[in-house]
PAZAPA-4460 file (N, C-alpha, C; in steps of 0.05 Angstrom, whole numbers, plus 32768, in hexadecimal, padded with zeros to 4 digits):
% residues 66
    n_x    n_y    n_z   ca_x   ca_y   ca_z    c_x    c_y    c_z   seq   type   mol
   7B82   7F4C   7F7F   7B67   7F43   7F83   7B60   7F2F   7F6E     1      X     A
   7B59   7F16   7F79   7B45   7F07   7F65   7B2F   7F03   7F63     2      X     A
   7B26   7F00   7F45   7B13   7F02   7F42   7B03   7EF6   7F31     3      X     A
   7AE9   7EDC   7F31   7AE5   7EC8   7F21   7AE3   7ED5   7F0B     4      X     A
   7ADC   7EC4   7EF4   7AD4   7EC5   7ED8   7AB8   7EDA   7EDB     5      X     A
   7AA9   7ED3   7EE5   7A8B   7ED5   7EEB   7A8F   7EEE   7EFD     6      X     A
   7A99   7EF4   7F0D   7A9E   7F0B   7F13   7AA5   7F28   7F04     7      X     A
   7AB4   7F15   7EF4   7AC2   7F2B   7EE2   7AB0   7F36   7EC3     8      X     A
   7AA9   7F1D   7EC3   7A8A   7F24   7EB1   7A73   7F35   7EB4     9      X     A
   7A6E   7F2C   7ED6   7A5B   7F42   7EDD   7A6D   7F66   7EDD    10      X     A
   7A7E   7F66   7EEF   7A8B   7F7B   7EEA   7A8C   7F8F   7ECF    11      X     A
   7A94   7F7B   7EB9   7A95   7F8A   7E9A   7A7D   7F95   7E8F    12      X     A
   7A6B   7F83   7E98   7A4C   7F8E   7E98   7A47   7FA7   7EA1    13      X     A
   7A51   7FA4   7EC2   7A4A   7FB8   7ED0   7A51   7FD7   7EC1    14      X     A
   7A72   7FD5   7EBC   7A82   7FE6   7EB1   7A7E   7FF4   7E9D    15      X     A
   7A75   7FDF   7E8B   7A6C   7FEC   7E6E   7A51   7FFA   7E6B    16      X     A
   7A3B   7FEC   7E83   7A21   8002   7E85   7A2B   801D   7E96    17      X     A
   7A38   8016   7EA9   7A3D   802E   7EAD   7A52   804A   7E98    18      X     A
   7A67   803A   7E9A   7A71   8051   7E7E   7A60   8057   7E5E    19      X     A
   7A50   804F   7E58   7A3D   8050   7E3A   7A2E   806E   7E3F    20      X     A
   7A39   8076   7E25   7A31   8092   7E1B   7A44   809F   7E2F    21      X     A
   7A50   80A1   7E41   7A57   80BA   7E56   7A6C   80C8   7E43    22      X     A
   7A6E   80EA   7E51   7A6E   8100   7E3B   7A8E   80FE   7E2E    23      X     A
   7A9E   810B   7E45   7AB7   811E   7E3A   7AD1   8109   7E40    24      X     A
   7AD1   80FD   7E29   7AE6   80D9   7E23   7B01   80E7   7E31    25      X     A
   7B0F   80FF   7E20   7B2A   8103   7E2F   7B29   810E   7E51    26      X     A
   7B16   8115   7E51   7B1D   811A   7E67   7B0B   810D   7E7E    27      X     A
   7B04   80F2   7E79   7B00   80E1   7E8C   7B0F   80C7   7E87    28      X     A
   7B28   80CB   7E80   7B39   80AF   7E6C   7B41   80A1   7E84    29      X     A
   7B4B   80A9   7E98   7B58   80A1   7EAE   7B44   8098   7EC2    30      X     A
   7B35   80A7   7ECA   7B18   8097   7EDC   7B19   807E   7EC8    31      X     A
   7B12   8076   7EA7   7B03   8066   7E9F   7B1A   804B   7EA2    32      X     A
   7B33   8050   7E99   7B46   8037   7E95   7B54   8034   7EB8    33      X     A
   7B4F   803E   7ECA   7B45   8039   7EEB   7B39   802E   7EF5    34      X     A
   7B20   8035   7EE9   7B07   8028   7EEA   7B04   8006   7EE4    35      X     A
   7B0E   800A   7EC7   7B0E   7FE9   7EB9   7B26   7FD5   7ED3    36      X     A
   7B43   7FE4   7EC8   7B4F   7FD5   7ED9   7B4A   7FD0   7EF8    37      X     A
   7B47   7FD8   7EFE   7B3A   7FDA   7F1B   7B24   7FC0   7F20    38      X     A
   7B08   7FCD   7F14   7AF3   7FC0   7F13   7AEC   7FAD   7F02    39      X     A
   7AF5   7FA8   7EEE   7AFA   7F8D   7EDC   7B13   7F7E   7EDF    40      X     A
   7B24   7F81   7EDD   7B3B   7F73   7EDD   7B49   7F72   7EF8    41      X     A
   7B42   7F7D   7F09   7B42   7F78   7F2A   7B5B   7F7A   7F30    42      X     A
   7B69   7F8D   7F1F   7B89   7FA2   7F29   7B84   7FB8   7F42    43      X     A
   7B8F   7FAC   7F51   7B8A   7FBB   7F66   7B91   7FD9   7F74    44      X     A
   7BA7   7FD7   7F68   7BA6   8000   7F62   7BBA   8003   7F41    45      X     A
   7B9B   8005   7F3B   7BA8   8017   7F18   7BAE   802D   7F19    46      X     A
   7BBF   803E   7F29   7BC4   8052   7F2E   7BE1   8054   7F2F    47      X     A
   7BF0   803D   7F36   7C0B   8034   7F3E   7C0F   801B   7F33    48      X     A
   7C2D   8011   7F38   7C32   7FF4   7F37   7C23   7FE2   7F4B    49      X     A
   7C12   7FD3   7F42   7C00   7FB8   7F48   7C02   7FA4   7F39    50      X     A
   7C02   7F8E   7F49   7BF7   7F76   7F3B   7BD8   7F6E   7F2F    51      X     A
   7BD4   7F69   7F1B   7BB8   7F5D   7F14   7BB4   7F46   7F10    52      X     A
   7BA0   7F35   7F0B   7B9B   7F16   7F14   7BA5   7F0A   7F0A    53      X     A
   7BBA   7F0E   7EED   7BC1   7F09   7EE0   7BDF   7EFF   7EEF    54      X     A
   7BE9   7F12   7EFD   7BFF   7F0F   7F08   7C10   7F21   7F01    55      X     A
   7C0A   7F29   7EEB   7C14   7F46   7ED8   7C15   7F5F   7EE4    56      X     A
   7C2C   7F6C   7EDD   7C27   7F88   7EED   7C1D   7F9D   7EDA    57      X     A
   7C1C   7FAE   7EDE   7C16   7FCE   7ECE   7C23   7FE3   7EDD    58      X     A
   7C32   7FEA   7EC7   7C3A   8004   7ED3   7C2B   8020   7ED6    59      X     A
   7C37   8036   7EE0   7C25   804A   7EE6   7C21   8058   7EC6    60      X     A
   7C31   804E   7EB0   7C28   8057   7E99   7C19   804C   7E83    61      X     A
   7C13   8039   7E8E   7BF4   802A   7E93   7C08   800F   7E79    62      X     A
   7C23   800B   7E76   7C2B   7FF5   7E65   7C2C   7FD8   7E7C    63      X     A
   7C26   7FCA   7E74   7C31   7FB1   7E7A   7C43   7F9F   7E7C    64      X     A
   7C47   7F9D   7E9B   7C6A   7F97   7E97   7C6B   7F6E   7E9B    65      X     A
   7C77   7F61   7E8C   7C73   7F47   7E90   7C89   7F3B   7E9E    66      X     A
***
């Protein structure tokens, strides 16, 4: 998925009001770095091997494979 500059700005916005203050960090770790990649960086399943706009993949152990 691509996604403009300006998109992705609004997104980080979006992301960061919504995650601010929320409670129990370990055990919402995986919703939150899902969340980002997903909804900011427009990786289309952070759950598995995907591509992100980058062209970059991620593996399912969340490293970066180039």
């Amino acid at each position: 998925m691509n996604i403009t500059e300006k998109q992705q700005k609004k997104a980080a916005k979006e992301f960061a009001e919504y995650w601010k203050d929320k409670g129990y960090e370990k055990g919402q770790s995986q919703k939150f770095w899902i969340d980002l990649l997903q909804n900011v960086y427009g990786v289309e399943n952070a759950t598995g091997t995907s591509q992100g706009t980058s062209g970059k993949r991620f593996r399912r152990d969340g490293c970066l494979r180039l």
